[in-house]
NUDRENMI-782277 format. One line per 3 residues: their letters; for each residue x, y, z of N, C-alpha, C. Coordinates in Angstrom, 3 decimals, padded with zeros to 6 digits. Atoms other than C-alpha are relative to their C-alpha. Layout:
<doses>
a	X:Y:Z:X:Y:Z:X:Y:Z | ...
</doses>
This chain:
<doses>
xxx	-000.819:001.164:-000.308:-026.837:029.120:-001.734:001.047:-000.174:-001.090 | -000.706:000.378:000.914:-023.472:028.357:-003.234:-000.327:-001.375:-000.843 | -000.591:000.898:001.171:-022.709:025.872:-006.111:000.891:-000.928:000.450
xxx	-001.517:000.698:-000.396:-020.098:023.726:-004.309:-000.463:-001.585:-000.870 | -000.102:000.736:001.411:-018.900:021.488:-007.005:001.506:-000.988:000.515 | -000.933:001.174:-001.076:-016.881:018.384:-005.250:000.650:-000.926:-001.071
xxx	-000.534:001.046:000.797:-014.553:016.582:-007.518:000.307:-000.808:000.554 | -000.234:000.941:-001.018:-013.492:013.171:-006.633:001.161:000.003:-000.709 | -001.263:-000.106:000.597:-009.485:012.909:-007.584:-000.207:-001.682:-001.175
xxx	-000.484:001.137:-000.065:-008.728:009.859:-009.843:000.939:-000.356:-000.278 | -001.404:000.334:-000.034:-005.535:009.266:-009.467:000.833:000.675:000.975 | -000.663:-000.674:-000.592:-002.763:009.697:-007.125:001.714:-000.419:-000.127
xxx	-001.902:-000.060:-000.232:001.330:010.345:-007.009:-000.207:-001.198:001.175 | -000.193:000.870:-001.150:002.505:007.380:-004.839:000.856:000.634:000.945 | -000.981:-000.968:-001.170:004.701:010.174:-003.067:-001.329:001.060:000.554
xxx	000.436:-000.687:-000.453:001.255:011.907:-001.997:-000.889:-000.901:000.577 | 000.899:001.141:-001.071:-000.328:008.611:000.249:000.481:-000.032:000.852 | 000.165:-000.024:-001.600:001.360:008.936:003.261:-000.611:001.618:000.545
xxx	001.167:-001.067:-000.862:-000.481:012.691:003.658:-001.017:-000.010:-000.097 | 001.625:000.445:000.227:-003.660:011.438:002.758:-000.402:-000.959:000.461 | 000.499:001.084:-000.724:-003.843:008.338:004.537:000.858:-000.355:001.310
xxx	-001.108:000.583:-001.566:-000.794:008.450:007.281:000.572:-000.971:000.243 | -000.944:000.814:000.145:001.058:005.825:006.221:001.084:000.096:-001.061 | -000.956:-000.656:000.490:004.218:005.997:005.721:000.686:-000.358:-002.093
xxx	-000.329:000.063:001.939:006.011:006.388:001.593:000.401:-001.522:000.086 | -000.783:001.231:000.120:007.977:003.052:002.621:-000.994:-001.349:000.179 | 001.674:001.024:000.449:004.640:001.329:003.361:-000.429:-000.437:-001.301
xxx	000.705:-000.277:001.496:003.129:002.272:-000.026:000.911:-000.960:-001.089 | -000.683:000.422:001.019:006.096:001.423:-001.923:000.160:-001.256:000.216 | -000.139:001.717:-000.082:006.451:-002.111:-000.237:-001.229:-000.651:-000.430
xxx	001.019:000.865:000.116:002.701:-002.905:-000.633:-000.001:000.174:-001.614 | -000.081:-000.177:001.548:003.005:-001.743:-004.448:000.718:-001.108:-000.559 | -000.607:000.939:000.462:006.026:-003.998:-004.659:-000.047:-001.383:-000.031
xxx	000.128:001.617:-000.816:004.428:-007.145:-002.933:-001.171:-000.168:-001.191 | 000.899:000.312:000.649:001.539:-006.610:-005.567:-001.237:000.480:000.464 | 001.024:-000.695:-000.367:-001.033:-005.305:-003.156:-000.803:000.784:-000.357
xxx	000.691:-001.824:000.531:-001.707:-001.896:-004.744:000.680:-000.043:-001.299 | -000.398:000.132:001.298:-001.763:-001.774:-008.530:000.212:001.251:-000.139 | -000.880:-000.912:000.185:000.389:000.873:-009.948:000.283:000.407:-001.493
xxx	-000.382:-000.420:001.360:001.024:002.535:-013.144:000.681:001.146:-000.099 | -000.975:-001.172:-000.055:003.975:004.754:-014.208:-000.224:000.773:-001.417 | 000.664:-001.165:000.958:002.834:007.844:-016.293:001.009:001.125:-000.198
xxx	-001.351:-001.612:000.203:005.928:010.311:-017.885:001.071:-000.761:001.459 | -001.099:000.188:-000.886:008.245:008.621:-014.974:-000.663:000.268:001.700 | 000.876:000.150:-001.259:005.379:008.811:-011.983:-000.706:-001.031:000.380
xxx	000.554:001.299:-000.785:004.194:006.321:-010.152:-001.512:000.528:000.615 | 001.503:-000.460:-000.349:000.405:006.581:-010.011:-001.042:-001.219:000.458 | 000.962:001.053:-000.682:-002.415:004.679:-008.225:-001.261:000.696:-000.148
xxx	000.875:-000.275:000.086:-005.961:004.667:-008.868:-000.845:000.096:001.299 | 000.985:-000.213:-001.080:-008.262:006.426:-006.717:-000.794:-001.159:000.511 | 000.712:000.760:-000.091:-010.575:003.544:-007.257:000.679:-001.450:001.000
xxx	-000.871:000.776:-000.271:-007.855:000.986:-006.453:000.257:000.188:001.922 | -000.632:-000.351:-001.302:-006.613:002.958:-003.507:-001.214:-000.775:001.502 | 001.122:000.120:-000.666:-010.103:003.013:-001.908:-000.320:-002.019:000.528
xxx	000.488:001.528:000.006:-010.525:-000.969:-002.721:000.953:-000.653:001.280 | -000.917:000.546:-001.461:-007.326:-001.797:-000.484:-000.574:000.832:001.160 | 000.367:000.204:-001.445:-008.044:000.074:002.517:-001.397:-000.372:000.144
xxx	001.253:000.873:000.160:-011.087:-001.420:002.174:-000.065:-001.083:000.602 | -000.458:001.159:-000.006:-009.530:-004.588:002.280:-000.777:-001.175:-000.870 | 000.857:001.403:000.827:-011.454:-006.077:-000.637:000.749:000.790:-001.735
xxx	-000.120:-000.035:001.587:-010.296:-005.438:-004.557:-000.711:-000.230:-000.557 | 000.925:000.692:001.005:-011.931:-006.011:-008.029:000.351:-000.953:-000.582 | -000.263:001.148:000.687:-010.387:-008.824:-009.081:-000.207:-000.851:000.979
xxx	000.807:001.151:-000.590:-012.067:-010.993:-006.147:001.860:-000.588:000.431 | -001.129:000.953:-000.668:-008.464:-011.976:-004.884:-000.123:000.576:001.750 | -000.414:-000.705:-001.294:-007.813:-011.445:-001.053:001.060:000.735:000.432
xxx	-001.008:-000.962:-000.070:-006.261:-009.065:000.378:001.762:-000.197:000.105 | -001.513:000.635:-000.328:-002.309:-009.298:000.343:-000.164:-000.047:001.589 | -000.098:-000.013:-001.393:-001.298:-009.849:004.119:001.034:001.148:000.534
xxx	-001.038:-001.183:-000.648:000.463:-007.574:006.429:001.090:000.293:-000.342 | -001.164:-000.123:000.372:003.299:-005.571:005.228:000.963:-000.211:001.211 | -001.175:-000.076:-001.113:004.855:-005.774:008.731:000.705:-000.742:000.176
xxx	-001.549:000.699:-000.251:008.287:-007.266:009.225:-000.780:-001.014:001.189 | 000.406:000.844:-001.222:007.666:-010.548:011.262:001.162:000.382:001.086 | -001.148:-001.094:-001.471:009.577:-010.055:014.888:000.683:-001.181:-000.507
xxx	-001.226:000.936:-000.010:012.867:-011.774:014.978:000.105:-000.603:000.907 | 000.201:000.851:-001.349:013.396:-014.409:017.030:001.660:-000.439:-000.588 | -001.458:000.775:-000.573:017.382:-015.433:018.253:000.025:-001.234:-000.642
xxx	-000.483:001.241:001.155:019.004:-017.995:015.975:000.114:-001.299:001.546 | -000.462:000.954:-001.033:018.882:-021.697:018.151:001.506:-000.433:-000.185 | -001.766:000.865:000.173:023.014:-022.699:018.570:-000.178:-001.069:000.881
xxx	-000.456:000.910:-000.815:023.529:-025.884:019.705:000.688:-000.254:001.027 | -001.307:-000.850:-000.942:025.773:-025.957:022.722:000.316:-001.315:000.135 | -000.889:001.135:-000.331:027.973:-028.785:022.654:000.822:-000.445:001.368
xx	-000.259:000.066:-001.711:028.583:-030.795:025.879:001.522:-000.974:-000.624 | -001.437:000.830:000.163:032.283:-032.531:025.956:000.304:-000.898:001.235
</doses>
């Protein structure tokens, strides 16, 4: 029987989470920027902890806060104009 010897990564490029989880770079980088996903820049890289990563899709963290809310754009809704009667 082999030896298979399974590392677990810890750490990841924030330009290598949408092929590992299928969401897209512009996702990542908005939930990073909203505070969601803690982030640390290493030599000029933007890195996220394995541990971290795991905790959001999770939808629970270690600092006991709740989860941020949906990055999705609310829908737009048509400005009301008044329509003036004469």
């Amino acid at each position: 029987m082999k030896n298979q010897n399974v590392t677990q990564r810890l750490s990841w490029r924030l330009t290598e989470l949408p092929a590992v989880t299928g969401l897209s770079l512009a996702f990542w980088r908005k939930v990073a920027r909203m505070g969601g996903l803690p982030v640390r820049k290493v030599q000029g890289a933007v890195i996220v902890l394995d541990d971290d990563l795991r905790a959001y899709l999770s939808g629970s963290n270690k600092q006991g806060k709740e989860p941020t809310q949906s990055c999705r754009a609310e829908p737009q809704t048509e400005p009301q104009v008044a329509s003036a009667t004469a």
